[in-house]
C-alpha positions in Angstrom: -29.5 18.0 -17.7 -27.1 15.1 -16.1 -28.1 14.1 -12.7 -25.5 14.9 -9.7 -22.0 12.9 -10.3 -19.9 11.0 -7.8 -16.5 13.7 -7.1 -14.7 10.3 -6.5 -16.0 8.7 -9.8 -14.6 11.8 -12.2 -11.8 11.8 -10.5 -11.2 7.7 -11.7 -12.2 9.1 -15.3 -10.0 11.7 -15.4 -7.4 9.0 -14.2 -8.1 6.5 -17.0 -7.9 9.2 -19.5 -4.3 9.7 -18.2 -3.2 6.3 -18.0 -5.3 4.6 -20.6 -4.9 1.3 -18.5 -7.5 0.2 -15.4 -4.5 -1.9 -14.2 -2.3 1.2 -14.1 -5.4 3.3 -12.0 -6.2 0.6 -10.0 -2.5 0.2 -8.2 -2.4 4.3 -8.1 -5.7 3.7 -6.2 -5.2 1.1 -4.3 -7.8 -0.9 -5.7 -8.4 -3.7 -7.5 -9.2 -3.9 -11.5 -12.7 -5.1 -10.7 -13.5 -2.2 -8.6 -12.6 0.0 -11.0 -13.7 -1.2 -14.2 -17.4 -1.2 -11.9 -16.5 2.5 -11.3 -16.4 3.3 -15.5 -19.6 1.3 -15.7 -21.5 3.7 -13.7 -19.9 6.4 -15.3 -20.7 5.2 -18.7 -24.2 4.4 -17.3 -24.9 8.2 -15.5 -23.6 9.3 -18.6 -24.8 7.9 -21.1 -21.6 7.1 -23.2 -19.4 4.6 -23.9 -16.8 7.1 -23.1 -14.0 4.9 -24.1 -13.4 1.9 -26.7 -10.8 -0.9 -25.9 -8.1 -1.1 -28.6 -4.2 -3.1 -28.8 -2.7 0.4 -27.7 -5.1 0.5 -24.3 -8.5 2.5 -24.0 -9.5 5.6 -26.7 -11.7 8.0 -25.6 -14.4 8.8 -27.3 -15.4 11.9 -29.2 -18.3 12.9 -26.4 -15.1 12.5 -23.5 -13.0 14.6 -25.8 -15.4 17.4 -25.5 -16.0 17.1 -21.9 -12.9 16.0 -20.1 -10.8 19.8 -20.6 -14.2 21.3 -18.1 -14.3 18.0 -15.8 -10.8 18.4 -15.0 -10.7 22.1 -14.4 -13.3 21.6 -12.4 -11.6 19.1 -10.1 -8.7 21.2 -10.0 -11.4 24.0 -8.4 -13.2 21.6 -6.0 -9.9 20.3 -4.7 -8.2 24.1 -4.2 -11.4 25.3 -2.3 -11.3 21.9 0.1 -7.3 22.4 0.6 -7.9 26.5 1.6 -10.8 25.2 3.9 -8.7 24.8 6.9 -5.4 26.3 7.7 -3.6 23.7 9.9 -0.6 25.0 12.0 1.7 21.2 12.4 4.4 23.0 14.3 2.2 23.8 17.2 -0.2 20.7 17.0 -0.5 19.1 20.6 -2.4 16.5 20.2 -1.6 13.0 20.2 -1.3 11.9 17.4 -1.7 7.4 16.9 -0.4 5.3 14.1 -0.6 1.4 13.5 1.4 -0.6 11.5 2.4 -4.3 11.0 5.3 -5.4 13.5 8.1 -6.2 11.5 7.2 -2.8 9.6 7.1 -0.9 13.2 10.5 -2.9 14.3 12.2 -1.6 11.2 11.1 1.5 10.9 9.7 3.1 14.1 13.0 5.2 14.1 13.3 6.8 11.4 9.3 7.0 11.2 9.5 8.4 14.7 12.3 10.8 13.7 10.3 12.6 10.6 7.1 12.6 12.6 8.9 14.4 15.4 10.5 16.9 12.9 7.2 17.6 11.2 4.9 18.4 14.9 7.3 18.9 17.7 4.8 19.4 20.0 2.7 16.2 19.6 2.8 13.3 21.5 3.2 10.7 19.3 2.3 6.7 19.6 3.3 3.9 17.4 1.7 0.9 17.7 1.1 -2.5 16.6 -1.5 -3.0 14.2 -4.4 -5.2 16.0 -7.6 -7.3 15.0 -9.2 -4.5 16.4 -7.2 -1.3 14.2 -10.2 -1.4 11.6 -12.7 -0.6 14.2 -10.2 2.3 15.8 -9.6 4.0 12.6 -13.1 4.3 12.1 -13.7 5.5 15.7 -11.1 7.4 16.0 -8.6 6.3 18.5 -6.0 5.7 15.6 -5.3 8.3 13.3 -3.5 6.3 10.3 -2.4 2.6 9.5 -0.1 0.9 7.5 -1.3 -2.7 5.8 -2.0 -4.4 3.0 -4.5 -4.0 0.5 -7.4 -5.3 1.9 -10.1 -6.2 -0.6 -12.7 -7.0 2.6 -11.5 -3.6 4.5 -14.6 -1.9 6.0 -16.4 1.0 3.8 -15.7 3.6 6.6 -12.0 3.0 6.3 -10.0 4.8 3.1 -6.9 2.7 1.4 -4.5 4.6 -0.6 -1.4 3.2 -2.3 1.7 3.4 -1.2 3.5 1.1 -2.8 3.8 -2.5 -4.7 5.3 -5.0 -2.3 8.3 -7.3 -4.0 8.7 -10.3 -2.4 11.9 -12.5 -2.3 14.2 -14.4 0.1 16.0 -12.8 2.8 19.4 -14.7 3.5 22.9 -14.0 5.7 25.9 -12.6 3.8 27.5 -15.3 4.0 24.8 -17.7 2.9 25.8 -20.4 0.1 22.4 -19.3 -1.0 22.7 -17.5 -4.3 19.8 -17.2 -6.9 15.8 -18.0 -5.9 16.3 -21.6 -7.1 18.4 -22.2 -4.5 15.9 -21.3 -1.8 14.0 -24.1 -2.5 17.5 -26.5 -1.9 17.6 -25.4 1.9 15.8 -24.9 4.9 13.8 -21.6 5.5 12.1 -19.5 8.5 8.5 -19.4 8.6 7.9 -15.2 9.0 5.1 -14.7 10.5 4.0 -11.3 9.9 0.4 -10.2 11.6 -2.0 -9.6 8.9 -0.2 -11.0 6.3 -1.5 -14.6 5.7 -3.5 -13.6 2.4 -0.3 -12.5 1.1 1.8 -15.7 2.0 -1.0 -18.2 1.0 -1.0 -16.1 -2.6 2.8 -16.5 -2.5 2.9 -20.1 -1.7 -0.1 -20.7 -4.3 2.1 -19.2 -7.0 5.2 -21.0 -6.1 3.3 -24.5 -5.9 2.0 -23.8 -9.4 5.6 -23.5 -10.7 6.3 -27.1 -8.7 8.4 -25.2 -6.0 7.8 -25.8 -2.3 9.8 -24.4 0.6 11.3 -26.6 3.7 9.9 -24.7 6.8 12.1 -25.9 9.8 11.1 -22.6 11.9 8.6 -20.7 12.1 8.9 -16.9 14.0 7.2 -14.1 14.2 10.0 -11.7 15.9 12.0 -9.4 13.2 15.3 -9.3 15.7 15.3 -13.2 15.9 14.4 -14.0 12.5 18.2 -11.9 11.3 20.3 -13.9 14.2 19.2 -17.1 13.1 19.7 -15.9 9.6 23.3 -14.5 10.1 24.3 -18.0 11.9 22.3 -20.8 9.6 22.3 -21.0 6.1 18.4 -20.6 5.6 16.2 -17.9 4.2 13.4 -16.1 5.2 10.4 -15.1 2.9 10.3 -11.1 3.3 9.3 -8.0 1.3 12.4 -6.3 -0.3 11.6 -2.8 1.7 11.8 -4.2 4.9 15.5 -5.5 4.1 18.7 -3.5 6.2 21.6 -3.8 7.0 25.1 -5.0 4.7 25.0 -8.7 6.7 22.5 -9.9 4.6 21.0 -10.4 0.9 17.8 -9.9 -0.7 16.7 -12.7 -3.7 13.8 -11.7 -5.5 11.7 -14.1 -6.5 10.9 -13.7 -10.8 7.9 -12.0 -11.7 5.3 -14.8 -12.0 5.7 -15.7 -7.9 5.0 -11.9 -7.4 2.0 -11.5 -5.7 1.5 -7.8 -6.6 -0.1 -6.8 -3.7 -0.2 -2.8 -2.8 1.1 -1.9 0.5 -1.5 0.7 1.5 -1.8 3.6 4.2 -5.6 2.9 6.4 -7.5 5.9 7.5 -11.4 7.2 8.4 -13.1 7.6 4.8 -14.0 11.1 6.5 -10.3 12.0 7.1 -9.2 11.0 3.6 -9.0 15.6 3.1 -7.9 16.3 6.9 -4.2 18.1 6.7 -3.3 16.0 9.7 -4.1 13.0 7.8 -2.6 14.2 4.4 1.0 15.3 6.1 1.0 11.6 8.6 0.3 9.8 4.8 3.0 11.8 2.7 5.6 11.2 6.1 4.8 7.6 6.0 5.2 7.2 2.0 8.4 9.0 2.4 10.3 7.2 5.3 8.7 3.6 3.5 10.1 4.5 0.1 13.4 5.8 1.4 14.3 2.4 3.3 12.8 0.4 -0.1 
């Protein structure tokens, strides 16, 4: 008789029996390799299994996972209909308010059209965007924000839930008119130090990657204002190190760097590990996903 299993941990072994690939689960997660390849060592531990051998053509299950997985699954399936039927939630007359936090540059692009579906999905609601703080961890887990947009955060508190949204591609942002044509050519001219708040582990990666390919950038300015950062762009010929779904607009032209100066750092959605099954917190997640992916 096996001991009481983890729901999350069955659902991560259902995953890799999918996808065949801990890289592959890990970005649909939101998590890093390490994390889950710890996750299949408890399994294989509770269970008492290998449950999968390594090969060329990616992980094989195992004849004892072949028996079991058709009744995990299924049973899943149950667990999450009965959790889904647990609460009927009415969004059209929600009146609450209802509080999201995301990076600025994401909230200056896209607090219209994030503002727009939100509206559409709980007319009733009042609804507050705002910039995500030093202090939107602690919020999240009290409460006073409902939902937050970063990135993955390997050092994110244990009361707070990421979920994927999204790899982020990086590349240089430069005016129409630029004489700036391929990513080589960033590194001719001058560029705009973007400072975007929460985002440092991503630049130092970035910059790590590009000094270990002998590139380096010429910072002559450094901003941290979205609005700013396109006038200077529009009138200099410099570029501006930015992720590839926060570019707009036909007066400028997104670079992307090649694959080895990718970071490949998930963009994730932040919430109470507690509200990771609310309705409320479900619908805000699938708005955000969708208004993020549209303008990518």
């Amino acid at each position: 008789m096996h001991k009481e299993h983890d729901f999350n941990l069955l659902k991560v072994l259902v995953m890799i029996y999918q996808y065949r690939s801990l890289t592959i689960v890990a970005a649909h997660l939101g998590k890093t390799e390490s994390a889950v390849s710890k996750h299949l060592s408890k399994l294989r531990e509770q269970l008492k299994d290998p449950l999968f051998v390594r090969t060329t053509e990616g992980f094989e299950p195992t004849h004892y996972l072949e028996r079991i997985i058709p009744g995990i699954e299924q049973g899943l399936k149950s667990v999450e209909q009965a959790l889904l039927h647990g609460e009927e939630f009415d969004a059209e007359n929600y009146d609450q308010p209802i509080k999201l936090a995301l990076y600025n540059v994401s909230l200056e692009h896209l607090g219209e059209p994030l503002y727009r579906e939100i509206r559409q999905a709980f007319p009733k609601a009042m609804i507050e965007l705002s910039t995500w703080r030093d202090s939107t961890y602690q919020d999240l887990s009290s409460g006073k924000v409902h939902l937050g947009v970063q990135i993955f955060n390997e050092d994110c508190p244990k009361s707070i839930y990421q979920t994927n949204l999204f790899h982020i591609e990086m590349g240089a942002l430069v005016g129409r008119q630029s004489s700036i044509q391929t990513w080589l050519d960033v590194f001719e001219h001058p560029s705009i130090f973007f400072e975007v708040r929460g985002w440092n582990d991503i630049h130092q990666r970035l910059i790590k990657l590009m000094t270990q390919n002998n590139f380096n950038l010429d910072y002559q300015l450094k901003l941290d204002n979205l609005t700013a950062t396109y006038q200077i762009l529009r009138s200099h010929n410099y570029s501006a190190l930015l992720a590839k779904h926060l570019v707009s607009g036909s007066e400028f032209r997104f670079i992307p760097f090649p694959e080895n100066m990718q970071p490949h750092t998930p963009l994730v959605a932040c919430m109470k590990q507690s509200n990771r099954q609310s309705p409320l917190h479900m619908m805000l997640h699938q708005i955000i996903k969708k208004v993020l992916v549209t303008s990518s």
